[in-house]
C-alpha positions in Angstrom: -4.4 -3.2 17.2 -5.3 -1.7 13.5 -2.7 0.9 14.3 0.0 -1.4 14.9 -1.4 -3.4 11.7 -0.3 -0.5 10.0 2.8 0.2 11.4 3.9 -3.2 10.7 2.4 -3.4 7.1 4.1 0.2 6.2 7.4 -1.1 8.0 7.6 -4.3 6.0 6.9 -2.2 2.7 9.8 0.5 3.7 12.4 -2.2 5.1 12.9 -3.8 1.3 13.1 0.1 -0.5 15.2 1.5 1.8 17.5 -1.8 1.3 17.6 -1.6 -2.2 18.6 2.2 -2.4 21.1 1.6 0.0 22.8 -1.3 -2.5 22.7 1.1 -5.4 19.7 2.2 -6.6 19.0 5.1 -6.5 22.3 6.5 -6.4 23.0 7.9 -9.7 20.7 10.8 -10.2 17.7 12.3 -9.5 14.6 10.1 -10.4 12.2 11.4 -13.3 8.2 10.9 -12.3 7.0 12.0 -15.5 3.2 13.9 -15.2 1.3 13.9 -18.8 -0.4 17.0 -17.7 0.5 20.9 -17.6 1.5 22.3 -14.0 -1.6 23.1 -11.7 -4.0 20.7 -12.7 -5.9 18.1 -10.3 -3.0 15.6 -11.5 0.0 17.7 -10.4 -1.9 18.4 -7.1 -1.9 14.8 -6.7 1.6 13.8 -7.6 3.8 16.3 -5.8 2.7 15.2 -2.2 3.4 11.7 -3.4 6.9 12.9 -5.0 8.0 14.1 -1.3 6.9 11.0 0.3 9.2 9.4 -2.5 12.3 11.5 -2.1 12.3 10.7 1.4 11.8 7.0 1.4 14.5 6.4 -1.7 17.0 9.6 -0.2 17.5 10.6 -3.7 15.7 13.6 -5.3 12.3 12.9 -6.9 12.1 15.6 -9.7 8.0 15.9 -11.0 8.5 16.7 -14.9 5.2 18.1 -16.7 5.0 16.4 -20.4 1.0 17.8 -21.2 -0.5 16.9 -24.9 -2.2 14.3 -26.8 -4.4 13.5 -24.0 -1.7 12.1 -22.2 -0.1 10.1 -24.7 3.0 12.4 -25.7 4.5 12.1 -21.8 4.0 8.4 -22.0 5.3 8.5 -25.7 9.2 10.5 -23.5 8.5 7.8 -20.6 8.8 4.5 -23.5 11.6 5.8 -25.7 13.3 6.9 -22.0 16.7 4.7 -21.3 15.4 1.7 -18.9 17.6 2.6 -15.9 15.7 2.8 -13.3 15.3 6.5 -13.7 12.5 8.0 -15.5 8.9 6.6 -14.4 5.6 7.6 -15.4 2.3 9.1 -13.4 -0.1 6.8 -15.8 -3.7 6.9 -15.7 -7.0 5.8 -17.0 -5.8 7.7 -20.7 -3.3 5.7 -21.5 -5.0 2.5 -21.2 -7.8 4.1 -23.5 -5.4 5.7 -25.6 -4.6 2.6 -28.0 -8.1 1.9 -28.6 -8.9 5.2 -29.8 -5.6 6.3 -32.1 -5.2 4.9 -35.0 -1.3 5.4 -35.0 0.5 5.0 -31.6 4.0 6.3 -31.1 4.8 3.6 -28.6 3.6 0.2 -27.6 1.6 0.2 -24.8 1.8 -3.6 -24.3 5.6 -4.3 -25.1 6.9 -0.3 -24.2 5.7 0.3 -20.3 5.5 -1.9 -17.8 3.7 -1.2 -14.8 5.1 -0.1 -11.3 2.8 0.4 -8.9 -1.1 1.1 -8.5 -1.5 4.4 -6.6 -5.2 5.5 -6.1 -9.0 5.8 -7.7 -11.2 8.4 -8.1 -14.3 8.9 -9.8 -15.7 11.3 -12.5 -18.6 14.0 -11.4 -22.0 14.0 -13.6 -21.7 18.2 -13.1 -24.4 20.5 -14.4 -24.3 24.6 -14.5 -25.9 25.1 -11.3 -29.0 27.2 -13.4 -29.9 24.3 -15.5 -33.5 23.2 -14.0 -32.3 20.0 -12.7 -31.2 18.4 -9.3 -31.0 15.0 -9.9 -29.6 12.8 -12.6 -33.4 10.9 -13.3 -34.2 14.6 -14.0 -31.2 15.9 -16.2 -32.2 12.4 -18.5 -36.0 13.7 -18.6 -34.7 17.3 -19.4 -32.3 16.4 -21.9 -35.3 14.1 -23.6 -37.3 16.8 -23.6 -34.6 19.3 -25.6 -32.6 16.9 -28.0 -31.0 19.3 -29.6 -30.1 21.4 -26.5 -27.3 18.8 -24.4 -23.9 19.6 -25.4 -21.4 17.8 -23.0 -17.5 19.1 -22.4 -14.8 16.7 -22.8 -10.9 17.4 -21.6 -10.1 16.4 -25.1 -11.3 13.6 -28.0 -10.9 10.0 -26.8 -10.4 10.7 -23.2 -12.3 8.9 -20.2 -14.7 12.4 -20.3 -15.4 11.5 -23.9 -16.2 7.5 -23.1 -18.0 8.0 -20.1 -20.1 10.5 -21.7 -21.1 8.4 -24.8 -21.4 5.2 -22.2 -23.7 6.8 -20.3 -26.1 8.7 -23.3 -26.2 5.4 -24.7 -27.5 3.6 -21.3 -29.9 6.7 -20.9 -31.3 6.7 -24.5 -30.5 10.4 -24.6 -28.9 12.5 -27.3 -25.4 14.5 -26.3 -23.3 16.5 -28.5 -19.8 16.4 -27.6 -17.8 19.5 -27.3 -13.8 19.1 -27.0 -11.3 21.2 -25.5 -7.5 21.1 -25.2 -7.6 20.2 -21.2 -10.6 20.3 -18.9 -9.8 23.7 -17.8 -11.4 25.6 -20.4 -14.4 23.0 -20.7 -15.3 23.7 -17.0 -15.2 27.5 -17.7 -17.7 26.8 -20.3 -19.6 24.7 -18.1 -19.4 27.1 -15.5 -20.7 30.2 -18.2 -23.4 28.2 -19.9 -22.2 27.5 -23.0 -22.1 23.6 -22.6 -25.0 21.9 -20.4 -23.1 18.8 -18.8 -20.0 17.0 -18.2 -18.5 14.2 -16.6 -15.4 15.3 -15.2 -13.0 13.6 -12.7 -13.7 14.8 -9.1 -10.8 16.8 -8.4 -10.9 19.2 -11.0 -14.8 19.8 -10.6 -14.6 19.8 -6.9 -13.9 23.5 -6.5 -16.5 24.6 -8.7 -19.0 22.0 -6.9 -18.1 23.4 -3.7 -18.1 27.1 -5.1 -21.8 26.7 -5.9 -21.1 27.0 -9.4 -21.7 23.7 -10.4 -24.1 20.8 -9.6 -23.1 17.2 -8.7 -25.7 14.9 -9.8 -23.9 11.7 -9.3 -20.6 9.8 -9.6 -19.2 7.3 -12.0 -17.8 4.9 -9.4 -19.3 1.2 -8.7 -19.7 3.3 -4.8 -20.6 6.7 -3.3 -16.9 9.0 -2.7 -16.3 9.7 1.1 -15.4 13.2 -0.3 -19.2 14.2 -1.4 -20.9 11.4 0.5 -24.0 12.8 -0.1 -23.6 12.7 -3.8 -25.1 9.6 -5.4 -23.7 7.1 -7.8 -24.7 6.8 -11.7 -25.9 3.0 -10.9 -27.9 4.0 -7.8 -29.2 6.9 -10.0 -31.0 4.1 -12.7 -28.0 3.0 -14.1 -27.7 -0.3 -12.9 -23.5 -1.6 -13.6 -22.3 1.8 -14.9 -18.5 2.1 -13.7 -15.6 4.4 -15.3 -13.0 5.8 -12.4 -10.2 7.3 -13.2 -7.0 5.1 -11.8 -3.7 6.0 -11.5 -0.7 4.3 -11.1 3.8 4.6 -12.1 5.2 2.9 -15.0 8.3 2.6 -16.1 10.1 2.1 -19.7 10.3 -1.5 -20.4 13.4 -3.2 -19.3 14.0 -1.6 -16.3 15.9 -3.4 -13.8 13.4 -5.8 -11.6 15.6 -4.2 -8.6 14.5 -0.7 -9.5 10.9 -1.7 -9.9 10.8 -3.4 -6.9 12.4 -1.0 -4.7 9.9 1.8 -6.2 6.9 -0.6 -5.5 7.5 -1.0 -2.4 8.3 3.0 -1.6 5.1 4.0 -3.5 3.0 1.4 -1.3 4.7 2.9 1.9 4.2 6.5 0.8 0.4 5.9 0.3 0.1 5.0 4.2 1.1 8.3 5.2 -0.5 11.3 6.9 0.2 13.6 4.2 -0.3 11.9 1.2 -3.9 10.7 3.4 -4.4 14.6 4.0 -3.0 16.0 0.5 -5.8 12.7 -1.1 -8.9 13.6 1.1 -9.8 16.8 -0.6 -9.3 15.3 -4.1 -11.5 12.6 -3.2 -8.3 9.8 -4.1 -8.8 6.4 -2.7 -5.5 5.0 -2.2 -5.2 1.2 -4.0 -1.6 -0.2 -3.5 -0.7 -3.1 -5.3 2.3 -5.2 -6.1 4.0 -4.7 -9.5 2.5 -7.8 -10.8 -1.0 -7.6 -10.0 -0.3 -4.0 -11.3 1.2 -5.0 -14.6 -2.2 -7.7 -15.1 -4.6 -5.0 -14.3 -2.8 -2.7 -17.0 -3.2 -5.3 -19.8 -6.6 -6.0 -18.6 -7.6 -2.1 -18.6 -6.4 -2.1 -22.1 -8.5 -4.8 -23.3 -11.5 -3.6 -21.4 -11.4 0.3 -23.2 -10.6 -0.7 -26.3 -13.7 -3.0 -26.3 -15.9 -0.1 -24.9 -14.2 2.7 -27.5 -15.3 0.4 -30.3 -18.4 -0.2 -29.2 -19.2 3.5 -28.7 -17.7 4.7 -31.9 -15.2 6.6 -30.4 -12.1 7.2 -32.7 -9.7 10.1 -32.7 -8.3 11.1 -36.3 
C-alpha cells in the first residue's frame, strides 16, 4: 500500500512537469542550475544526481554551473541580475538567507530579486573535534574548553556563514569562550581541524563525513532538532544539554524574480518527483540529506521567514562581515 502511495504521489507530481515541457517550456535551451560553490564539494555532490533526475523529467539538458565566492552570495548575486526566463535557477541554501543579515551592502535583493522554487532537502552540521583532543562527548569538550579559555579556536567555511552562527549560538548557550578562525571554503578549515591547528568546528555533515568515518575526526553531536539516520549513534546538541538548539543547513532552487509562474511550476513539480527516486535516495543517504519537498509557495514563505529568523540571530550574536 505505501508503495503504491508513492507511485501515485510521484505520478501526480510528474504528470503536470512533463505537461508543461511538452507546451513549451523547456524548449529553448539548456536550463542553468546555478551551484554557489567550487566543483567537488559536498554541495556539487549533492546537486548533480539531482541535475540528472532533472534532465530527464523536463527532456531538456540540465547544465550544473559552479559560481563559488562570497560565501555564496556572488552565484546568487549571477542568479538575480539573470534574465527571468525560465532558464537559470539557483541551488540556494541556508547562506543566502543569512547573508543579508550579516553584509552590510548586498548586490541584490534577497526579498524582491529571488523567488523561491522548490525546497529540496536538510541536513545538519557536525560538532567535530580532532580525534586526539581528550574529549568524547560534547558535556566534556564544554568542561575542556572551560578549563583552557584561551586554548578553543573554532574553523568556519568563511565569516558570516551558518559555521560562523552556529558556532557563536552554541559558545553563547555553553558559557564557553571560542575564537573563530576563517577560511575561504571549509576545505582548508577541516585540514586544519584534521592537523591540530584549530580544536572544533561545526561543520555540515557531508563534508565532515569522510573525515568522521576516516577516524580522523570526532562527532560529538549534531545541530538538528533530531538524531541523522546517517550517524544514528551520534547525538543531538539539545540531547547533549542544549535544550532548543537548532541550525540545519536547508537547501532549496530559486529562480530570478519574474520568472514565468509556468516555468516555476513545471520545475516544482519535477524537483518534487526527482526527490522520490532511487538515485537521488542512494546519491542523499551517504550525505546524510533528508529530502523536504514542498510546493513553491510554502517554499517562497519559509524563505522570507528564514530571512527574518538569521538576521535576528546574526544581530544578536554580533556577527557582521566588513
Amino acid at each position: 500500500m505505501k508503495r503504491r502511495h508513492l507511485i501515485a504521489v510521484a505520478a501526480a507530481f510528474a504528470a503536470p512537469a512533463l505537461a508543461l515541457a511538452q507546451n513549451g517550456w523547456p524548449n529553448k535551451q539548456p536550463v542553468r542550475l546555478i551551484v554557489p560553490a567550487s566543483p567537488g564539494g559536498s554541495l556539487d555532490a549533492l546537486t548533480r544526481p539531482l541535475a540528472a533526475q532533472l534532465t530527464t523529467l523536463l527532456g531538456q539538458q540540465v547544465i550544473v554551473e559552479n559560481r563559488g565566492g562570497a560565501g555564496g552570495v556572488l552565484g546568487a548575486d549571477v542568479t538575480a541580475k539573470s534574465a527571468p526566463d525560465g532558464y537559470t535557477f539557483l541551488l540556494a541554501a541556508t547562506h543566502h538567507a543569512i547573508a543579508p543579515g550579516v553584509y552590510p551592502k548586498m548586490p541584490y535583493d534577497s526579498t524582491h530579486d529571488l523567488v523561491g522554487v522548490a525546497h529540496i532537502g536538510n541536513v545538519p552540521n557536525m560538532v567535530v573535534v580532532n580525534e586526539k583532543l581528550p574529549v568524547k562527548t560534547l558535556p566534556e569538550f564544554v568542561a575542556w574548553a572551560k578549563a583552557n579559555p584561551d586554548k578553543v579556536n573554532y574553523a568556519t567555511g568563511g565569516a558570516g556563514t551558518l559555521i560562523h552562527i552556529a558556532s557563536e549560538m552554541f559558545a553563547s548557550q555553553a558559557r564557553i569562550t571560542m575564537v573563530p578562525v576563517h577560511y575561504r571554503g571549509s576545505a582548508p578549515g577541516i585540514t586544519d581541524l584534521v592537523g591540530g591547528n584549530v580544536q572544533v568546528m561545526f561543520e555540515t555533515l557531508p563534508s565532515a563525513a569522510v573525515q568522521v568515518r576516516g577516524g580522523k575526526l570526532r562527532a560529538l553531536a549534531v545541530t538538528s532538532p533530531k538524531r541523522n539516520p546517517a550517524f544514528p549513534e551520534v547525538p543531538t546538541v539539545a540531547e547533549s544539554g542544549y535544550p532548543g538548539f537548532d541550525a540545519i543547513t536547508w537547501y532549496g532552487v530559486m529562480a530570478p524574480a519574474r520568472t514565468p509562474p509556468e516555468a516555476i511550476k513545471a520545475m516544482n513539480a519535477a524537483v518534487n518527483t526527482a526527490l522520490q527516486s532511487p538515485e537521488i535516495k542512494k546519491a542523499w543517504q551517504t550525505l546524510g540529506v533528508e529530502a523536504t519537498p514542498m510546493s513553491a509557495e510554502a517554499f517562497q514563505a519559509f524563505w522570507l521567514q528564514e530571512i527574518t529568523r538569521w538576521t535576528g540571530i546574526a544581530k544578536a550574536q554580533g556577527v557582521k562581515v566588513e
